[in-house]
Structure formats: structure tokens, C-alpha cells
C-alpha positions in Angstrom: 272.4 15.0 101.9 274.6 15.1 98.7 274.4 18.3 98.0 273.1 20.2 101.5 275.1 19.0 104.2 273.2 19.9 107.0 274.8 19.2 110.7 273.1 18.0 113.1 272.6 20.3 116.8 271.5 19.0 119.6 271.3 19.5 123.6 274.8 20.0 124.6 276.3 21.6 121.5 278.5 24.4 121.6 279.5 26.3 118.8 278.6 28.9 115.6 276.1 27.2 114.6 274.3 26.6 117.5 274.3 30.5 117.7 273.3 31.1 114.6 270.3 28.9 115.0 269.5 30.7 118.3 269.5 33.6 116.2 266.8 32.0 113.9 264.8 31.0 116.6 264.9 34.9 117.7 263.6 35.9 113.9 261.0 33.3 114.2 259.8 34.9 118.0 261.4 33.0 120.2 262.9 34.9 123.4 266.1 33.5 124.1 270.3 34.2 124.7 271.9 33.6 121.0 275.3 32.7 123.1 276.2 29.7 121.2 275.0 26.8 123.6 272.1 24.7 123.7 270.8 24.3 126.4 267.4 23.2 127.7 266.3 27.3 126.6 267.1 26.2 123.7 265.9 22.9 123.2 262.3 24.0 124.2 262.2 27.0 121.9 263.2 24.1 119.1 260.9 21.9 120.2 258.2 24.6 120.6 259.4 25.0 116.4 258.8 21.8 115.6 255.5 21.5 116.9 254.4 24.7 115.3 255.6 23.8 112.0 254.1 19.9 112.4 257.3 18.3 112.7 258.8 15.7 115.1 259.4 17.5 118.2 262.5 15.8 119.4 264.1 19.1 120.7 266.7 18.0 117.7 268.3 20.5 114.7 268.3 18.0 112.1 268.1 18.8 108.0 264.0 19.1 108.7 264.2 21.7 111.4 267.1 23.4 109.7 265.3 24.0 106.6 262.5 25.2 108.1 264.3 27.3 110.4 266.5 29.1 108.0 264.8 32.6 106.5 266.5 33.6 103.5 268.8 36.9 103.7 270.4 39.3 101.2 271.1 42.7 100.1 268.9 44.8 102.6 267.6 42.2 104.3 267.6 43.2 108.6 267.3 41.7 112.0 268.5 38.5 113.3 268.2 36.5 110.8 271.2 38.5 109.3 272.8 38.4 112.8 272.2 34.5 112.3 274.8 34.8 109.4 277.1 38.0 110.5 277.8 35.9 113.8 280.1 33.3 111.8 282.0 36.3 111.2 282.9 35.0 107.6 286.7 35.6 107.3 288.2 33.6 104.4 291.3 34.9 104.3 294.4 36.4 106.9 294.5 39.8 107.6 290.2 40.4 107.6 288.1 41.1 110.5 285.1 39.4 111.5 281.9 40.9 110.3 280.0 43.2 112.8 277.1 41.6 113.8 274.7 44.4 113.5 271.9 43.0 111.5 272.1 45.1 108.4 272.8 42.8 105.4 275.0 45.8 103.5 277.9 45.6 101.1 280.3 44.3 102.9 278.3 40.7 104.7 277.1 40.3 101.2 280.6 40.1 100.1 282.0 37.8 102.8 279.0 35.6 101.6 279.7 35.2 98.2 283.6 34.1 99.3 282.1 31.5 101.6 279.9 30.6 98.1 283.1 30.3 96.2 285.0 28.2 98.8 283.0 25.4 98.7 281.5 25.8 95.1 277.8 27.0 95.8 276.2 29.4 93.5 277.4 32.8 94.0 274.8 35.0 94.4 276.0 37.0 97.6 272.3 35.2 99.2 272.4 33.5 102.4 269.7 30.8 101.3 269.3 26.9 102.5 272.1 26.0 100.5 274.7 28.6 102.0 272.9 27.4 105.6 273.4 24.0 105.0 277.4 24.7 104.8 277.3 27.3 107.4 275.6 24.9 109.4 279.1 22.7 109.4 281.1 25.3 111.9 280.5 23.0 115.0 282.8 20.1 115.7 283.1 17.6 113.5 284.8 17.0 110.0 284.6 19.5 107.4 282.1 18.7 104.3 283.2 18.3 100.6 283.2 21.0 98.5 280.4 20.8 95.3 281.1 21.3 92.1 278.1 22.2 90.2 277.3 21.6 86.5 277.9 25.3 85.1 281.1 26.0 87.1 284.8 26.8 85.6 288.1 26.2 86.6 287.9 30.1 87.1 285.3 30.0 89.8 285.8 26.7 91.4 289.5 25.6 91.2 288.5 21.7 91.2 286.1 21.5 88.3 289.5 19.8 86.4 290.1 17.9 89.2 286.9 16.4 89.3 286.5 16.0 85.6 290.0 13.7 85.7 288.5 12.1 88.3 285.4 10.8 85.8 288.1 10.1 83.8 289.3 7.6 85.6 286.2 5.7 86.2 285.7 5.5 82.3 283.7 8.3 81.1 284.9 10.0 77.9 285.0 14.0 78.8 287.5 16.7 78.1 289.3 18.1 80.9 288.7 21.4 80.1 288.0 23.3 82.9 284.2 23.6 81.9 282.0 21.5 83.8 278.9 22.0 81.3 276.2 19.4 80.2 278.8 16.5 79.5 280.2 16.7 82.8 276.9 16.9 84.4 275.5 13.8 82.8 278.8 11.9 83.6 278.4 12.6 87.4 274.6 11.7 87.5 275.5 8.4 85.5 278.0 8.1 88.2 276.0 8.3 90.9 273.3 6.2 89.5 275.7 3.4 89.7 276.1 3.8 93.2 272.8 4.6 94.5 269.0 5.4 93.9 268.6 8.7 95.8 270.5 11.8 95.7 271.0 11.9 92.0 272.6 15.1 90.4 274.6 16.6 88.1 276.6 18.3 91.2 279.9 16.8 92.6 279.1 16.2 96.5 279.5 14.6 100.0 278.2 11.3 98.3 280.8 11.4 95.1 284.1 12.7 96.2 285.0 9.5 98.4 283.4 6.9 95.8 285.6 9.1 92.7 289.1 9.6 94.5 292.0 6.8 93.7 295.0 6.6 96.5 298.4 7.9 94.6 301.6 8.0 95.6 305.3 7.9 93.6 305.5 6.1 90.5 301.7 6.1 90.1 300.2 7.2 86.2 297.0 7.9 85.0 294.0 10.3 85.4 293.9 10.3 89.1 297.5 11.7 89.3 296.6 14.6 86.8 293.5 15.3 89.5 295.8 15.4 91.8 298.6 17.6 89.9 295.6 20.2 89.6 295.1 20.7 92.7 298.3 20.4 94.7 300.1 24.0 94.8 303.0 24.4 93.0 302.4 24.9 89.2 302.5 21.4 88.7 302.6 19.9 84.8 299.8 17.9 84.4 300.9 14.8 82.8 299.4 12.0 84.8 303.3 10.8 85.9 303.7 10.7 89.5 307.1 11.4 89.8 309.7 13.0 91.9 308.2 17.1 91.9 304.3 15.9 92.3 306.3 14.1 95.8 307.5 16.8 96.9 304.8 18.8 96.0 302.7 16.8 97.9 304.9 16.1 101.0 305.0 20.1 101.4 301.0 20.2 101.0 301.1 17.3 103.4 303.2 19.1 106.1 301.2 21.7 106.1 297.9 20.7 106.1 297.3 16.8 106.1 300.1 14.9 108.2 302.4 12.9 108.1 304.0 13.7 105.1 304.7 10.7 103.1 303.9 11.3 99.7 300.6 9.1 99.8 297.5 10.8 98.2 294.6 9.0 100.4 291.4 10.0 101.5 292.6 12.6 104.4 295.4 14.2 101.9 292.6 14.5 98.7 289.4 16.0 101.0 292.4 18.4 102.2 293.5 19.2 98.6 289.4 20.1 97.6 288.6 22.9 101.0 289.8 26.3 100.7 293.0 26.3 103.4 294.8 29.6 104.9 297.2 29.9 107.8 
């Protein structure tokens, strides 16, 4: 849940991920239309799933039946499992084309995999295992999942490890803001989390963390919050924890862009938007 934010399909869904699933139904031997809809088809070839794998057969793609449905794919890999992933067509940036969904896990799908890895601050292997899934599984309706940021990772391949580190910070816990999230970092998060609940504990930055960490900012605020903040709204920013006239405007432009209305105030919306990986 924390870490693997599976989304839920059900009868009546329409979208990616419902195809892809459809997809791994066809790699597990079910015979039916991958067009992105569940419909009853559908629901009895998961429900048929369930039953042959022992679990609840409620017709329902939950984390359970996700896990178990998901067959690992990589470099070589064929068939529709790899259609499964190729279908979400995987463009991270302006300009690319969708993937070809061919089943042939080649160069070029193991590529657009490892950007969707370092969008949301997986491990970047180029694999599409359950933890890729469980974020791929998040193209349906519904709000967007937090990015992770795992014990290990660098400013230079996830852009919020400082971010998240000034965040700590800010509840108290003595670490350097230096771009590393390595064992110190990792044991401040789990301590973190340990004050909020018994399950779900880590040394990753997830779903759970990001709204218990964040602090509303907004013009003439100070402190470790606004540096988290400074690192992550474009622009160059200094970091010096003063929320003053540039980090406003800074943020009003962000805002405009991405997280109306613009008003300068750092909340919940305006911070989850600051954390995903954004293009026009």
C-alpha cells in the first residue's frame, strides 16, 4: 500500500489498465478482447483467476489479484504479457511515439520502462515487475500516486530525494540535506513512520509519508519546509528556507500551470504536483 499502489478494477472500468490486465489474463489462457473495458468477459475470466489461484472470487482486480496476475517482463521477454505493458504506450516526454504494441520486449520498451522507473522513483532496472505494475496499474481514472523515494537514490536520479530529506528535517530529525538518501535517511523515514502507524514500515518515501511530511507554505513563511519546496519548484531557486518574493512567483507560475489557482499557497494539491514528473 505504501510502497505498491495498486488500483483497484472492477466491472465497469474503462481504461489502460483494464487493458493491460486483459492482456494478462490472455498470458495466463484466458480467451478474451484486450480493448480496455471490463465487461462481464472480463469479470468471469477474473473471477475464473481467482478461483484458480485460491483467492476470493469477487470478479474484482484488487492488490491480491494484481499480484498474482502480473508475469514479470524484460529484455527478451515475448507475448502478451509484454503487450500488457507496450499498450500504455509509455511516452514520458513531448515529441515521442507510443510504443508498438508487438509483444517483443526489445531495446526500445525496455527504455520507455526504465523512464516510467525514474518518474516516480522505482528501481531502475528497465524490468516490468510488481512494483512497475503497481504504478502502471494507476492509468485509470482517479488521482495520480506519490512518487517513492527509496533509501539508495540521489538527487541525480530522483530529483526529490532533497526535498524529502528537508522535509524530515522539519519534523526533527538531524540529517544532512545532501542529495543522498543513504542509511540515515532511511532510518529517519522508518522512525517516521513508526510514529504514525504499525504496518507499512520502510525506509522508502511513499503514498503513506508524503501527506503526513508536507507543511502548507506560502509568502513570508521560513524554515525547512520552504527549502523542500525551493528544491523542487522550477526556476533555479536559492535554497535558503525564506519564502519570499521569487519563491512567489516561482510558485504562482508552477501553480498556473499545473495546480490552480495561483495564489502562492504551497498546500497539499500544489506539493503532490511539485513531486510527479509533469510535461505539456
Amino acid at each position: 500500500m505504501n510502497v505498491n499502489p495498486w488500483r483497484t478494477a472492477s466491472s465497469g472500468s474503462v481504461s489502460a489498465a483494464v487493458k493491460g490486465l486483459q492482456y494478462l489474463l490472455r498470458a495466463h489462457g484466458h480467451a478474451i478482447a484486450a480493448d480496455g473495458s471490463f465487461g462481464p468477459a472480463t469479470q468471469a475470466a477474473v473471477t475464473d483467476f481467482q478461483s484458480d489461484e485460491g483467492l476470493t472470487t469477487d470478479g474484482i482486480v484488487g492488490p491480491n489479484t494484481w499480484s498474482r496476475l502480473v508475469i514479470p517482463t524484460s529484455s527478451g521477454s515475448t507475448g502478451d504479457a509484454v503487450r500488457a505493458v507496450q499498450q500504455f504506450g509509455l511516452v514520458s516526454s513531448p515529441g515521442l511515439d507510443p510504443l508498438d504494441v508487438d509483444g517483443s520486449y526489445g531495446p526500445l520498451t525496455r527504455e520507455r520502462v526504465t523512464d516510467v522507473q525514474r518518474d516516480w522513483g522505482l528501481t531502475q532496472d528497465g524490468a516490468a515487475g510488481p512494483e512497475t505494475w503497481s504504478f502502471l496499474s494507476t492509468q485509470s481514472p482517479g488521482p495520480r500516486p506519490w512518487p517513492l523515494v527509496k533509501q539508495g537514490a540521489t538527487r541525480v536520479s530522483n530529483w526529490r530525494v532533497r526535498a524529502a530529506q528537508h522535509l524530515l528535517r522539519a519534523k526533527g530529525y538531524a540529517i544532512a540535506p545532501d542529495g543522498i538518501f543513504g542509511p540515515a535517511s532511511g532510518n529517519a523515514i522508518r522512525t517516521f513512520q513508526q510514529t504514525l502507524r504499525a504496518t507499512y514500515i520502510s525506509t522508502t518515501v511513499g503514498q503513506l509519508d508524503w501527506p503526513a511530511l508536507i507543511v502548507t507554505v506560502s509568502l513570508g513563511s521560513t524554515g525547512e519546509a520552504v527549502k523542500a519546496v525551493q528544491t523542487l519548484v522550477p526556476g533555479g531557486l536559492t535554497v535558503d528556507g525564506s519564502f519570499g518574493p521569487l519563491t512567489d512567483g516561482a510558485v504562482r507560475n508552477f501553480q498556473s500551470m499545473f495546480a490552480p489557482p495561483s495564489d502562492g499557497i504551497v498546500g497539499p494539491i500544489t506539493w503532490h504536483a511539485l513531486t510527479q514528473a509533469l510535461f505539456e
